[in-house]
Predicted model as a PDB file, atoms N, CA, C, CB and O in Angstrom, pLDDT in the B-factor column:
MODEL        1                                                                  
ATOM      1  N   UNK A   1      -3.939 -22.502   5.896  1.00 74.00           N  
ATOM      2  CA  UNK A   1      -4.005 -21.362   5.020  1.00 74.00           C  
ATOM      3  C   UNK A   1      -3.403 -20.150   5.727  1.00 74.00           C  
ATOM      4  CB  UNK A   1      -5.458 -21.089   4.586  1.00 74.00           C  
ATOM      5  O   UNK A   1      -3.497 -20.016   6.947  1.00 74.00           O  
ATOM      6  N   UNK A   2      -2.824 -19.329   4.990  1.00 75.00           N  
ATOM      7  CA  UNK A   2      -1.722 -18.396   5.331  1.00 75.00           C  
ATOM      8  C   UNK A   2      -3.053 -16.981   5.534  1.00 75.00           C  
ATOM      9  CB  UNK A   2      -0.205 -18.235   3.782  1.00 75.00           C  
ATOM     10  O   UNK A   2      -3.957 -16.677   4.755  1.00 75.00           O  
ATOM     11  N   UNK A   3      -2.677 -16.361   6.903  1.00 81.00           N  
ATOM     12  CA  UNK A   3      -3.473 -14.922   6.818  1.00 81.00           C  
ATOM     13  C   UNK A   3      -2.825 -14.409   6.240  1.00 81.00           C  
ATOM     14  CB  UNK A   3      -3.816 -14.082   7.862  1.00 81.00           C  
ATOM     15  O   UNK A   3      -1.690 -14.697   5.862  1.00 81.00           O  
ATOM     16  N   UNK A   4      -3.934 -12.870   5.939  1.00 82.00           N  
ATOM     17  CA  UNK A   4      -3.297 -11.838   5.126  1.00 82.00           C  
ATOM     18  C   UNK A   4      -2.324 -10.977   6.033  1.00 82.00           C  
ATOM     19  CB  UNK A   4      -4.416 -10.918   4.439  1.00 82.00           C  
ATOM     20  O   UNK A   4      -2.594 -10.714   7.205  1.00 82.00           O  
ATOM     21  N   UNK A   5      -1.081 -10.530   5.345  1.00 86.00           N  
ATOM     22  CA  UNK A   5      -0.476  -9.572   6.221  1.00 86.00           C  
ATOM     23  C   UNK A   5      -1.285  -7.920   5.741  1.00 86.00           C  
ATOM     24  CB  UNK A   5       1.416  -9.677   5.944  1.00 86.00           C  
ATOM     25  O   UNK A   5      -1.794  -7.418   4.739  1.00 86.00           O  
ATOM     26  N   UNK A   6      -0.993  -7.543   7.182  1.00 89.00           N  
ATOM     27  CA  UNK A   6      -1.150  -6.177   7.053  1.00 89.00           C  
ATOM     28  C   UNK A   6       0.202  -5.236   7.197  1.00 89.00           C  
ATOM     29  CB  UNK A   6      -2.155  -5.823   8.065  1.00 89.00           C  
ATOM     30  O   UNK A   6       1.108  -5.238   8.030  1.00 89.00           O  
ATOM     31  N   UNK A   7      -0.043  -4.458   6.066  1.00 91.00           N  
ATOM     32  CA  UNK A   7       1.483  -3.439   6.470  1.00 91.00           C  
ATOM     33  C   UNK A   7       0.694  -1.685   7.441  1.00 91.00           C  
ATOM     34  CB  UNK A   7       2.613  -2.758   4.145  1.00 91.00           C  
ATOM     35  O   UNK A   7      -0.424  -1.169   7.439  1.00 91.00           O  
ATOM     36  N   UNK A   8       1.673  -1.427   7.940  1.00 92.00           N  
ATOM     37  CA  UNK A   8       1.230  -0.054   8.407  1.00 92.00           C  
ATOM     38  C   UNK A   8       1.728   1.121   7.019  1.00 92.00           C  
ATOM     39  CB  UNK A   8       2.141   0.314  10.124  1.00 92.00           C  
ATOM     40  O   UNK A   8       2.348   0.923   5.974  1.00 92.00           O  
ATOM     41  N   UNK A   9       0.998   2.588   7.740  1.00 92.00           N  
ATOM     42  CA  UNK A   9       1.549   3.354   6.636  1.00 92.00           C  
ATOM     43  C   UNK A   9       2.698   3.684   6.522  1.00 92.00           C  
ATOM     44  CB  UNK A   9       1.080   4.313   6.479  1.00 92.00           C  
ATOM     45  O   UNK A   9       3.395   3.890   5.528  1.00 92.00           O  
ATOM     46  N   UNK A  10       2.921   3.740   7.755  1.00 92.00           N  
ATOM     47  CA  UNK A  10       4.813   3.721   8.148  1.00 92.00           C  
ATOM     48  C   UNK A  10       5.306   3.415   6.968  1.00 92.00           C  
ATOM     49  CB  UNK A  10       5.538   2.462   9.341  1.00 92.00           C  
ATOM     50  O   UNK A  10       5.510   4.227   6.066  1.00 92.00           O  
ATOM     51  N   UNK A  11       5.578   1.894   6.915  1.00 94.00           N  
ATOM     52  CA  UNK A  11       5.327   0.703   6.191  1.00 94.00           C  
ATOM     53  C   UNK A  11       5.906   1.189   4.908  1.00 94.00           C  
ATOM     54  CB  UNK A  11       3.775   0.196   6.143  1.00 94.00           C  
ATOM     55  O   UNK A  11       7.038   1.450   4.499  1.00 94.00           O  
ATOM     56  N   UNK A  12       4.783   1.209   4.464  1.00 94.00           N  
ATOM     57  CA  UNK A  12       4.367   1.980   2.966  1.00 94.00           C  
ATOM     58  C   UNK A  12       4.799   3.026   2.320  1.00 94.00           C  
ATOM     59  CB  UNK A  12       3.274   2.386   2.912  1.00 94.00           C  
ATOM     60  O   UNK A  12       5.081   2.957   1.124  1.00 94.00           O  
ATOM     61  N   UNK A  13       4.905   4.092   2.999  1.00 93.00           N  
ATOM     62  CA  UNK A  13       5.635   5.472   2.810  1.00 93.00           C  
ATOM     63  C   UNK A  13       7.141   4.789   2.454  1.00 93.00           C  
ATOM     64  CB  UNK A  13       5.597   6.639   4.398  1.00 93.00           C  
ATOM     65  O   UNK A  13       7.741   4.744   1.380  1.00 93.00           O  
ATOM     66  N   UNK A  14       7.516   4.263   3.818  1.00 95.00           N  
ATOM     67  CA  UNK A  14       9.026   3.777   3.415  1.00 95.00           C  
ATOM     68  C   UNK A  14       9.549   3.180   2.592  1.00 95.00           C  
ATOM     69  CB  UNK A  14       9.508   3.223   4.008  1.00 95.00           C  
ATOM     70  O   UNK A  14      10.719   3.364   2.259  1.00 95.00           O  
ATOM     71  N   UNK A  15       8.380   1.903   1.839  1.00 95.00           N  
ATOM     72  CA  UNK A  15       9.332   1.399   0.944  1.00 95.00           C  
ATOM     73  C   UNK A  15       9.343   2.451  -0.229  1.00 95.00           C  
ATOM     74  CB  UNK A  15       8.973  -0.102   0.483  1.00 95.00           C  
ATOM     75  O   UNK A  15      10.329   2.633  -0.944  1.00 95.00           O  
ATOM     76  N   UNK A  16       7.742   3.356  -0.398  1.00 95.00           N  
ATOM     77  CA  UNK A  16       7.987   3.902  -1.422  1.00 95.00           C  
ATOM     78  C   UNK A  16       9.377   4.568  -1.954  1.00 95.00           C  
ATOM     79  CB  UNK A  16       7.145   4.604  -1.369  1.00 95.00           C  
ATOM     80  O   UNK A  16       9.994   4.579  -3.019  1.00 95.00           O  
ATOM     81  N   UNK A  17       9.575   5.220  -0.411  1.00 95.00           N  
ATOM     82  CA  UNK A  17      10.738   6.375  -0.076  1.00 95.00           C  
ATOM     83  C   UNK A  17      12.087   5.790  -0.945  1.00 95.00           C  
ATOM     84  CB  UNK A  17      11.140   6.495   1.888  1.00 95.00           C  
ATOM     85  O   UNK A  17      12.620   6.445  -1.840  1.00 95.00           O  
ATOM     86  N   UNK A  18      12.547   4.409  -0.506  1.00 96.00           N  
ATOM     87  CA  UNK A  18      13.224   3.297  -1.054  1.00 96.00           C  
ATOM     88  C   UNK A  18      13.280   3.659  -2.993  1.00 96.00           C  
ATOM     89  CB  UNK A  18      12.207   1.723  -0.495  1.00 96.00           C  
ATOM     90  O   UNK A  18      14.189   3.992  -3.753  1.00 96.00           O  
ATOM     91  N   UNK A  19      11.895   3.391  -3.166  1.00 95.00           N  
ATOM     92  CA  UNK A  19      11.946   3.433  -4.435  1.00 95.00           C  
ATOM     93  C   UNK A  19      12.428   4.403  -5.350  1.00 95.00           C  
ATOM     94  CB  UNK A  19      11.018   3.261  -4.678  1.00 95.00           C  
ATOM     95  O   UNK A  19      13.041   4.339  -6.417  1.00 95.00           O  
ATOM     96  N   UNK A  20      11.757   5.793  -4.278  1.00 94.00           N  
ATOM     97  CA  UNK A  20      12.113   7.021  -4.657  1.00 94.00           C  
ATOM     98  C   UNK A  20      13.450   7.335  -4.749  1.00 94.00           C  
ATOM     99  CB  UNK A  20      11.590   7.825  -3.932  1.00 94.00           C  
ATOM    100  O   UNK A  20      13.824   8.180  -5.563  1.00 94.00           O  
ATOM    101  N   UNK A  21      14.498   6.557  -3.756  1.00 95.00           N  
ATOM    102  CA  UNK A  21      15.978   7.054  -3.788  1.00 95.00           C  
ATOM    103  C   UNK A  21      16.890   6.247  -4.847  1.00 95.00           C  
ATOM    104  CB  UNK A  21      16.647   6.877  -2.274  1.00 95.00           C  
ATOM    105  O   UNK A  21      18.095   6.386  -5.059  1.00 95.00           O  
ATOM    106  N   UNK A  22      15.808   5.209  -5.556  1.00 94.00           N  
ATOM    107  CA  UNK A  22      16.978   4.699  -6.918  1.00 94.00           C  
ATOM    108  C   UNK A  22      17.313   3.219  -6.468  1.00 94.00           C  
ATOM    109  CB  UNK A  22      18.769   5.782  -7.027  1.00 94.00           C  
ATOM    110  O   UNK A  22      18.200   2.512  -6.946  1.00 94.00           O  
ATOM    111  N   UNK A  23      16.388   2.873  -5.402  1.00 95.00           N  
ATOM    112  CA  UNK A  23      16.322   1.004  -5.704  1.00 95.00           C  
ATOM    113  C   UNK A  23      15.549   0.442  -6.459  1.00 95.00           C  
ATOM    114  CB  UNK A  23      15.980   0.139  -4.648  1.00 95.00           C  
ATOM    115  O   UNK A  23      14.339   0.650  -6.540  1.00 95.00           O  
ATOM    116  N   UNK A  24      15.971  -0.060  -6.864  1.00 95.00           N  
ATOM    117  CA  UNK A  24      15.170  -1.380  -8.154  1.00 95.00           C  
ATOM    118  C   UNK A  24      13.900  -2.065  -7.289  1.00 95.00           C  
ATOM    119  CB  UNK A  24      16.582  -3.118  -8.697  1.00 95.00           C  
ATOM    120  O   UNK A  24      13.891  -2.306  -6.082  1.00 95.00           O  
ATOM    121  N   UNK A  25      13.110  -2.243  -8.014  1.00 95.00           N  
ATOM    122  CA  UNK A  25      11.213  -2.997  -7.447  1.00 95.00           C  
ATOM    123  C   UNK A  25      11.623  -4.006  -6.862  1.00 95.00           C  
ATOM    124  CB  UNK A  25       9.837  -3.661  -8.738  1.00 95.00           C  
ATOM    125  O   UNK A  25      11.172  -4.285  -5.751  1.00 95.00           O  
ATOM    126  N   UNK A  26      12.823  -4.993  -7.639  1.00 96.00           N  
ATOM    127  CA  UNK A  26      13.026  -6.085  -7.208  1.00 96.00           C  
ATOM    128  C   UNK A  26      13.623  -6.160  -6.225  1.00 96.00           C  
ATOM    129  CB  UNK A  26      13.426  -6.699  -7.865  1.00 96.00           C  
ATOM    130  O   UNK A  26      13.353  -7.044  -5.413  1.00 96.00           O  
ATOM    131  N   UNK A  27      14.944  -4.951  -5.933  1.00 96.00           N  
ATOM    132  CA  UNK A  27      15.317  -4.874  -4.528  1.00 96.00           C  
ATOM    133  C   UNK A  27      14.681  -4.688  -3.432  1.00 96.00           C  
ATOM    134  CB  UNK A  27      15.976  -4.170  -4.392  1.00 96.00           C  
ATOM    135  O   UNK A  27      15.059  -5.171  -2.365  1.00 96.00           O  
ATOM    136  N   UNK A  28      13.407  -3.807  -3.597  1.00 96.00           N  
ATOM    137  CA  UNK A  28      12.994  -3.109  -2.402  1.00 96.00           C  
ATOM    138  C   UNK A  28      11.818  -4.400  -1.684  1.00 96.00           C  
ATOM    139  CB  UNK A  28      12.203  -1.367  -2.901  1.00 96.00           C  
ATOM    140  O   UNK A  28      11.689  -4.699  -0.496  1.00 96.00           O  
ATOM    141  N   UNK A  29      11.041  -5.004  -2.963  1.00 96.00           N  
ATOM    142  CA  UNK A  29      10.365  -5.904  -2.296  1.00 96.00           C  
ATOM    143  C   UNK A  29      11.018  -7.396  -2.457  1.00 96.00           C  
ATOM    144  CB  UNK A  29       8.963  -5.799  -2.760  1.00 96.00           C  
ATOM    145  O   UNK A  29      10.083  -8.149  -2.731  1.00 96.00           O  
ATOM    146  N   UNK A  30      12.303  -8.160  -2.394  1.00 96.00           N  
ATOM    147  CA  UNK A  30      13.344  -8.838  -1.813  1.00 96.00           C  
ATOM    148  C   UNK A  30      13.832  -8.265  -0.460  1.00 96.00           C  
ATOM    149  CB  UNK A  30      14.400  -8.880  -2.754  1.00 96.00           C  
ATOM    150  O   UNK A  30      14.172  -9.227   0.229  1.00 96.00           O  
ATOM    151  N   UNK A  31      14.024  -7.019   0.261  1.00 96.00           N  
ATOM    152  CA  UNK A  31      14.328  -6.444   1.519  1.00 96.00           C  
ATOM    153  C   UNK A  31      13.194  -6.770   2.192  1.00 96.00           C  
ATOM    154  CB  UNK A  31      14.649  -4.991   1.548  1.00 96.00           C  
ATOM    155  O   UNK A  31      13.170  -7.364   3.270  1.00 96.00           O  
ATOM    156  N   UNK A  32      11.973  -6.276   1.387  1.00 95.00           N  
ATOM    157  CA  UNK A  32      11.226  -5.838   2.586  1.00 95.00           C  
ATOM    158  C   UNK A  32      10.066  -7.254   2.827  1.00 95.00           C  
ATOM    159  CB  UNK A  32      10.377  -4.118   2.223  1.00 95.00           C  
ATOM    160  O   UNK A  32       9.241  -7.370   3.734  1.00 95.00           O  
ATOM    161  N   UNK A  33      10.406  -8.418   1.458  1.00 95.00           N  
ATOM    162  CA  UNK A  33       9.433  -9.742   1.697  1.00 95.00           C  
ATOM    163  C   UNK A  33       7.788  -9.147   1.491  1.00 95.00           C  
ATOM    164  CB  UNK A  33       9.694 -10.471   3.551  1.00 95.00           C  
ATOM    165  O   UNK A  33       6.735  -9.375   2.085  1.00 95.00           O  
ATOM    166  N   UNK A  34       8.245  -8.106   0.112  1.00 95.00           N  
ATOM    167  CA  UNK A  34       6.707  -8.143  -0.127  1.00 95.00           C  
ATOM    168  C   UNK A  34       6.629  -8.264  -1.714  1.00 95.00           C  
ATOM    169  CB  UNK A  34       5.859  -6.687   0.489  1.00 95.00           C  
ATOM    170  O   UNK A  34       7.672  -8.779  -2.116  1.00 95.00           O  
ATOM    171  N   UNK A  35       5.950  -8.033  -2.519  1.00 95.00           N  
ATOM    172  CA  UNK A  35       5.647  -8.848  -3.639  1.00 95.00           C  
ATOM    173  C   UNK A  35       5.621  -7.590  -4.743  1.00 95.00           C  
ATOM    174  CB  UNK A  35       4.143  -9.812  -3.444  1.00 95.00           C  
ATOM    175  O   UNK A  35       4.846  -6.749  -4.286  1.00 95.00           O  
ATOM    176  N   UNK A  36       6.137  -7.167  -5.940  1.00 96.00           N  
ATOM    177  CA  UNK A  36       6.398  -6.278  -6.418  1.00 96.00           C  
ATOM    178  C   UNK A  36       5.145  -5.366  -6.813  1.00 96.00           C  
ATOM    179  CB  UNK A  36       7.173  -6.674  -7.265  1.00 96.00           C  
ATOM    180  O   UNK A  36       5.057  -4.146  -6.677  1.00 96.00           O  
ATOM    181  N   UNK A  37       4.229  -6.223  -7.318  1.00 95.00           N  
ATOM    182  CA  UNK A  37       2.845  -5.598  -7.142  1.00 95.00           C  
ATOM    183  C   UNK A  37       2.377  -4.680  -6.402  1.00 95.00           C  
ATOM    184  CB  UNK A  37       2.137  -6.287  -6.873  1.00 95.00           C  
ATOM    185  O   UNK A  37       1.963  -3.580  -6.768  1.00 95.00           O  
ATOM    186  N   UNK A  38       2.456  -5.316  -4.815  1.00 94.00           N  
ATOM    187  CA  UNK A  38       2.177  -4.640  -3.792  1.00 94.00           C  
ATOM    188  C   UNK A  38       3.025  -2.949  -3.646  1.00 94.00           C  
ATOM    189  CB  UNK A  38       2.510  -5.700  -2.681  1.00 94.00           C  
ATOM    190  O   UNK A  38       2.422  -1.959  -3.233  1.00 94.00           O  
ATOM    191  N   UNK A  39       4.397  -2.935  -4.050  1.00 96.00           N  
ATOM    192  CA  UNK A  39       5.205  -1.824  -4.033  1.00 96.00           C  
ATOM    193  C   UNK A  39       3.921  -0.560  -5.247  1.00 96.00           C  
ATOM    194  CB  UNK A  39       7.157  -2.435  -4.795  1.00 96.00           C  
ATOM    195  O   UNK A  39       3.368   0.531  -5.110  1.00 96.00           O  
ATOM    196  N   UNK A  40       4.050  -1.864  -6.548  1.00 96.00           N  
ATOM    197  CA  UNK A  40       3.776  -0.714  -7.451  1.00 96.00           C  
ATOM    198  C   UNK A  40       2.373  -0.123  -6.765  1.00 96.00           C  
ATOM    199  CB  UNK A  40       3.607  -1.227  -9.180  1.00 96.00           C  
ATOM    200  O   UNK A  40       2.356   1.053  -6.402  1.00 96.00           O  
ATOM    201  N   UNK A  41       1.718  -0.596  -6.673  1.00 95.00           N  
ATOM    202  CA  UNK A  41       0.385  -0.004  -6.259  1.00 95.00           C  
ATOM    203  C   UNK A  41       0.369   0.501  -4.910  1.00 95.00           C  
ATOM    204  CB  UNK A  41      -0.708  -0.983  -6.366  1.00 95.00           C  
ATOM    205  O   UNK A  41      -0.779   0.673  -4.503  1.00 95.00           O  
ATOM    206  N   UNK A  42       1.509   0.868  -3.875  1.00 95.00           N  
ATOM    207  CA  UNK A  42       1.359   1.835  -3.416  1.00 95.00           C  
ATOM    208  C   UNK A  42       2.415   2.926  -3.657  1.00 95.00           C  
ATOM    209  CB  UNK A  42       1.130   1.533  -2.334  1.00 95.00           C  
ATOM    210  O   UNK A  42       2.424   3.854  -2.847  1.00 95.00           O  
ATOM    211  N   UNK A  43       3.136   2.936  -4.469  1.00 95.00           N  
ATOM    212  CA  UNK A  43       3.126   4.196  -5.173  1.00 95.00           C  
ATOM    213  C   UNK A  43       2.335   4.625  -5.833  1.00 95.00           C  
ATOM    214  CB  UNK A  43       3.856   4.361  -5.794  1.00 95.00           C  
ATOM    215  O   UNK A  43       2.152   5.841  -5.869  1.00 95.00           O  
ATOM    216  N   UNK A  44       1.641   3.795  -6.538  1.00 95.00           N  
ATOM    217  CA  UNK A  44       0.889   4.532  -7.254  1.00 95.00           C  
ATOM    218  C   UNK A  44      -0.447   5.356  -6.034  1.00 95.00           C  
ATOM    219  CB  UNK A  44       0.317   3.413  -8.534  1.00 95.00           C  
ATOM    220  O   UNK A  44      -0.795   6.526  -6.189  1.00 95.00           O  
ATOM    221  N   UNK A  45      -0.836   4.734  -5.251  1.00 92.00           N  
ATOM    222  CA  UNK A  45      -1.367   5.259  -4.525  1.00 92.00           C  
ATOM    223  C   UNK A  45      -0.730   6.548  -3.589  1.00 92.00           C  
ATOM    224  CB  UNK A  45      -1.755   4.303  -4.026  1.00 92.00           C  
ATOM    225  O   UNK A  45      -1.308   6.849  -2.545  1.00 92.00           O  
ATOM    226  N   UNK A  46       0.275   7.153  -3.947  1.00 92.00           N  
ATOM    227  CA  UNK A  46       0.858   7.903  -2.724  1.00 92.00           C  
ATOM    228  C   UNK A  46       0.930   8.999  -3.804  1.00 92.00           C  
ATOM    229  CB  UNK A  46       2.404   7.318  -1.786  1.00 92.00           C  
ATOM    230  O   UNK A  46       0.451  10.120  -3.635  1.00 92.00           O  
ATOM    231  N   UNK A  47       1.673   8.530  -5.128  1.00 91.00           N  
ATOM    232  CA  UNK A  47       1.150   9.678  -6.049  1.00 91.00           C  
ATOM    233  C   UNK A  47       0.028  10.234  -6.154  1.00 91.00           C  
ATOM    234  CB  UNK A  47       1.231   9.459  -7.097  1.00 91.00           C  
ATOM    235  O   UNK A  47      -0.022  11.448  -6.350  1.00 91.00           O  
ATOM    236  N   UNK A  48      -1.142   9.455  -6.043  1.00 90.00           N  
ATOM    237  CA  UNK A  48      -2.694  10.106  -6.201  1.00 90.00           C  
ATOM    238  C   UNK A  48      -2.984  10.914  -5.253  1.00 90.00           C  
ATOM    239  CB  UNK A  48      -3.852   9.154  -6.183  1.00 90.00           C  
ATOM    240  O   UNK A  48      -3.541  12.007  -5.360  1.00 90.00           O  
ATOM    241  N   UNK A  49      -2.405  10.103  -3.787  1.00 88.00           N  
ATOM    242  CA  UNK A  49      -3.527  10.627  -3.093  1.00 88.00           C  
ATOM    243  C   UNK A  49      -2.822  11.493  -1.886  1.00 88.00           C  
ATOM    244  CB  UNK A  49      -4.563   9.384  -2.571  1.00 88.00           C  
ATOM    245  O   UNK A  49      -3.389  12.049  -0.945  1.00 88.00           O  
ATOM    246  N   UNK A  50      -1.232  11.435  -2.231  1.00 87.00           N  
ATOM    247  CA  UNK A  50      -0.074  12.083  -1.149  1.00 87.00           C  
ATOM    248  C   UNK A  50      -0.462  12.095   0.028  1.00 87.00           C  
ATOM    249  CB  UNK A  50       0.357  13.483  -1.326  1.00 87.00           C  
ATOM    250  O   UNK A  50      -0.496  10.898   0.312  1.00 87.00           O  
ATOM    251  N   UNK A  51      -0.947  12.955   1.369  1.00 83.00           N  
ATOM    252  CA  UNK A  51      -0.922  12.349   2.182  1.00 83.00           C  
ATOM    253  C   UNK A  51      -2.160  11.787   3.103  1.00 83.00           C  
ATOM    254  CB  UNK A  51      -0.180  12.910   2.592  1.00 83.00           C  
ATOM    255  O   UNK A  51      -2.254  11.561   4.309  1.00 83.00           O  
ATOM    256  N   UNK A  52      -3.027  11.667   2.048  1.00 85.00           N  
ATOM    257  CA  UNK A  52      -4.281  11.187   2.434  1.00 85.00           C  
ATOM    258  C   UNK A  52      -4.383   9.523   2.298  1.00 85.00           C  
ATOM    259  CB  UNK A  52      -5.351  11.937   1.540  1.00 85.00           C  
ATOM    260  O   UNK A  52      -5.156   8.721   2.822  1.00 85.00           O  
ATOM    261  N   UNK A  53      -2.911   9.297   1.068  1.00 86.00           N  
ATOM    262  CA  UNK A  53      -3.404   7.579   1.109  1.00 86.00           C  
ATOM    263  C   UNK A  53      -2.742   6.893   1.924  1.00 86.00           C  
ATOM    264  CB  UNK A  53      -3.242   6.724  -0.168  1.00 86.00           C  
ATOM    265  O   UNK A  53      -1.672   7.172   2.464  1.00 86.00           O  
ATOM    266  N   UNK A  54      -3.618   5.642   2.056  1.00 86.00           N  
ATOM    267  CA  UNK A  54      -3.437   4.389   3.402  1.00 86.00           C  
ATOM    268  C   UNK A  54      -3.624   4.973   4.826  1.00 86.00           C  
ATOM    269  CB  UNK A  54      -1.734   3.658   3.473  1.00 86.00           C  
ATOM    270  O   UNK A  54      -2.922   4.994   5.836  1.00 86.00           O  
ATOM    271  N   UNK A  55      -4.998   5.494   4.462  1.00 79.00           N  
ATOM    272  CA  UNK A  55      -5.701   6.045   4.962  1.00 79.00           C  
ATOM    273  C   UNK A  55      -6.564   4.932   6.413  1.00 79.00           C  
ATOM    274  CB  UNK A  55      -6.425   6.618   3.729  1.00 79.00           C  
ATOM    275  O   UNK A  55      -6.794   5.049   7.616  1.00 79.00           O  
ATOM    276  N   UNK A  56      -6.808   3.787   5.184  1.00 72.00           N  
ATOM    277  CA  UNK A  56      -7.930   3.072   6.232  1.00 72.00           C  
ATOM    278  C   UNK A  56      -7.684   1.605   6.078  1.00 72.00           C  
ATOM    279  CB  UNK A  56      -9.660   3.409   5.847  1.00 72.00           C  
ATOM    280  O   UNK A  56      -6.905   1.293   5.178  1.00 72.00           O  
ATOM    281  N   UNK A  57      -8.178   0.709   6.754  1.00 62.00           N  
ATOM    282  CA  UNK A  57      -7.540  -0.516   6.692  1.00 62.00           C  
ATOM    283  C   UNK A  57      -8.032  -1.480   5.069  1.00 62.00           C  
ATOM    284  CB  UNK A  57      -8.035  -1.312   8.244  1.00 62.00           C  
ATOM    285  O   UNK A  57      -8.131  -2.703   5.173  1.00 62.00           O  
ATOM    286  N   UNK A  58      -8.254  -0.932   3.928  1.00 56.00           N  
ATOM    287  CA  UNK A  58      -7.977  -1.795   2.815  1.00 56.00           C  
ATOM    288  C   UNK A  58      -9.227  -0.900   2.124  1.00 56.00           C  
ATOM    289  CB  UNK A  58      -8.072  -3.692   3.041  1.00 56.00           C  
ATOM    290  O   UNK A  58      -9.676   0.226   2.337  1.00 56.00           O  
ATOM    291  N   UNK A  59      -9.626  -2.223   0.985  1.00 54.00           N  
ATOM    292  CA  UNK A  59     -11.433  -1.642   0.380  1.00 54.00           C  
ATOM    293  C   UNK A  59     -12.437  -2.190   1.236  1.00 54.00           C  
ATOM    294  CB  UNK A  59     -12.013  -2.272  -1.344  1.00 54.00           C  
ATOM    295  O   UNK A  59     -12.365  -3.139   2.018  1.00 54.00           O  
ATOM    296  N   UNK A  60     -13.248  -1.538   0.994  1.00 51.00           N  
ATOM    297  CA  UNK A  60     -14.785  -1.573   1.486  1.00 51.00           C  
ATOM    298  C   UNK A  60     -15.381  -2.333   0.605  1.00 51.00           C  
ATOM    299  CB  UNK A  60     -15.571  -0.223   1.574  1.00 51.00           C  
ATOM    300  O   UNK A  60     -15.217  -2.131  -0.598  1.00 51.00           O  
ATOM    301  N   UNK A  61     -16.038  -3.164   1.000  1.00 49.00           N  
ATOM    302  CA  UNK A  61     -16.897  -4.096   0.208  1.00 49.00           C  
ATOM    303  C   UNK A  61     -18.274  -2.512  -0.053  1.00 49.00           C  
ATOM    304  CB  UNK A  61     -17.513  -5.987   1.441  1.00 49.00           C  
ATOM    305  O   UNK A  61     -18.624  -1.622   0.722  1.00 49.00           O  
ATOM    306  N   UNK A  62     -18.653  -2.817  -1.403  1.00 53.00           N  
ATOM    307  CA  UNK A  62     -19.686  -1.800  -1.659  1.00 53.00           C  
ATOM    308  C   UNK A  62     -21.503  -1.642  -0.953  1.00 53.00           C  
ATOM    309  CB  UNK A  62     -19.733  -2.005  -3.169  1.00 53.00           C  
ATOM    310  O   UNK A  62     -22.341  -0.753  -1.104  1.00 53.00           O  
ATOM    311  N   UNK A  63     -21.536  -2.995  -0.147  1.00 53.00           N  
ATOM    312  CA  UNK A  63     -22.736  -2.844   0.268  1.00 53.00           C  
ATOM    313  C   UNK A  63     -21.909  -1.940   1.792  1.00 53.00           C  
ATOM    314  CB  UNK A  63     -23.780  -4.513   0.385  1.00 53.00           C  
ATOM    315  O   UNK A  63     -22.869  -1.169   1.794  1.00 53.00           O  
ATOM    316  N   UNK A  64     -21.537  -1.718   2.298  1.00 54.00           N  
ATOM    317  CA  UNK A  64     -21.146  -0.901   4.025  1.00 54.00           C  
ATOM    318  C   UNK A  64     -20.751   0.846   3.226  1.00 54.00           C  
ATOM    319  CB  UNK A  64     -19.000  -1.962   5.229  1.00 54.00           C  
ATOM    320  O   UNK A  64     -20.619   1.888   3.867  1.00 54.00           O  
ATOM    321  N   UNK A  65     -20.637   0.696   1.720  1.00 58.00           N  
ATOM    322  CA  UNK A  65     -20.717   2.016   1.337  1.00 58.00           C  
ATOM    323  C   UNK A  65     -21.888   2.651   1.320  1.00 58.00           C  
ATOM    324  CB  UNK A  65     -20.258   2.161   0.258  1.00 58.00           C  
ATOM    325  O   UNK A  65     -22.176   3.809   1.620  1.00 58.00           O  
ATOM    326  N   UNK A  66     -22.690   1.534   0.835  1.00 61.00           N  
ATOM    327  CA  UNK A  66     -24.402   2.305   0.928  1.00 61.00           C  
ATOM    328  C   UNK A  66     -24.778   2.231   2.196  1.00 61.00           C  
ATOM    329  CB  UNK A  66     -25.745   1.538   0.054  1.00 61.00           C  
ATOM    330  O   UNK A  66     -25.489   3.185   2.511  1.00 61.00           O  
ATOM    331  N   UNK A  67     -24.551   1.368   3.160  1.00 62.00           N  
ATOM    332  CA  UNK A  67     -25.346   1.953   4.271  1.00 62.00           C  
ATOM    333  C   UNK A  67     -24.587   3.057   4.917  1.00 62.00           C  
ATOM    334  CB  UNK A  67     -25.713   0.899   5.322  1.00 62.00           C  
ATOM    335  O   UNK A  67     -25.243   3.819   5.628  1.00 62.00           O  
ATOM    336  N   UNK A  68     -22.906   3.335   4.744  1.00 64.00           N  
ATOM    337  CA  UNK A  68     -22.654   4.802   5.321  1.00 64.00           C  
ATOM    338  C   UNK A  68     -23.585   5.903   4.531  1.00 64.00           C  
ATOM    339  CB  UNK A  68     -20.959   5.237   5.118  1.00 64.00           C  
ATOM    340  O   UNK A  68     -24.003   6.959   5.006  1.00 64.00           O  
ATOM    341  N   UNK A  69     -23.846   5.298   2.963  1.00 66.00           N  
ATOM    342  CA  UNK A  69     -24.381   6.939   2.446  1.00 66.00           C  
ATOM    343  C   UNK A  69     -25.600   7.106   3.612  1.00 66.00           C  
ATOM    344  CB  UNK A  69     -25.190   7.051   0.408  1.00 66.00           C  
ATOM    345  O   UNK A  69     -25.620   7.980   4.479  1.00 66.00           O  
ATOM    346  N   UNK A  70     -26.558   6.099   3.421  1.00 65.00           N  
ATOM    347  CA  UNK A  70     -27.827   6.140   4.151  1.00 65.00           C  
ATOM    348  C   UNK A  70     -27.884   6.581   5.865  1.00 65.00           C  
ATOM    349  CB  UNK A  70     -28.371   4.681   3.964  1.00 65.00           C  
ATOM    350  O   UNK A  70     -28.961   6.609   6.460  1.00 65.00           O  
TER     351      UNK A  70                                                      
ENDMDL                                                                          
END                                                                             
């Protein structure tokens, strides 16, 4: 069974950047061997959250949220 890759924010910023300059979804994740999904949803995340997102290494399962509240 295949691990998960991790990208950095580096990473991320860049392909967005890619996207931003007028390459096609399909080009940018064919270059970069990642899956078009993955592109859209971090733009969409960079729009929300500019330079606060990919922030931390993924989601939090919701029980380690309640014990930070606590």
């Amino acid at each position: 069974m295949k691990s998960r890759r991790k990208f950095s924010k580096e990473f991320k910023v860049e392909a967005v950047r890619r996207l931003q300059s007028g390459q096609s979804m399909a080009e940018v994740a064919r270059a970069l061997e990642v899956h078009p999904s993955d592109l859209a949803r971090w733009r969409h995340e960079l729009d929300d959250h500019g330079t606060q997102a990919f922030s931390g290494p993924g989601r939090k399962r919701a029980e380690e949220d309640r014990v930070k509240e606590l």
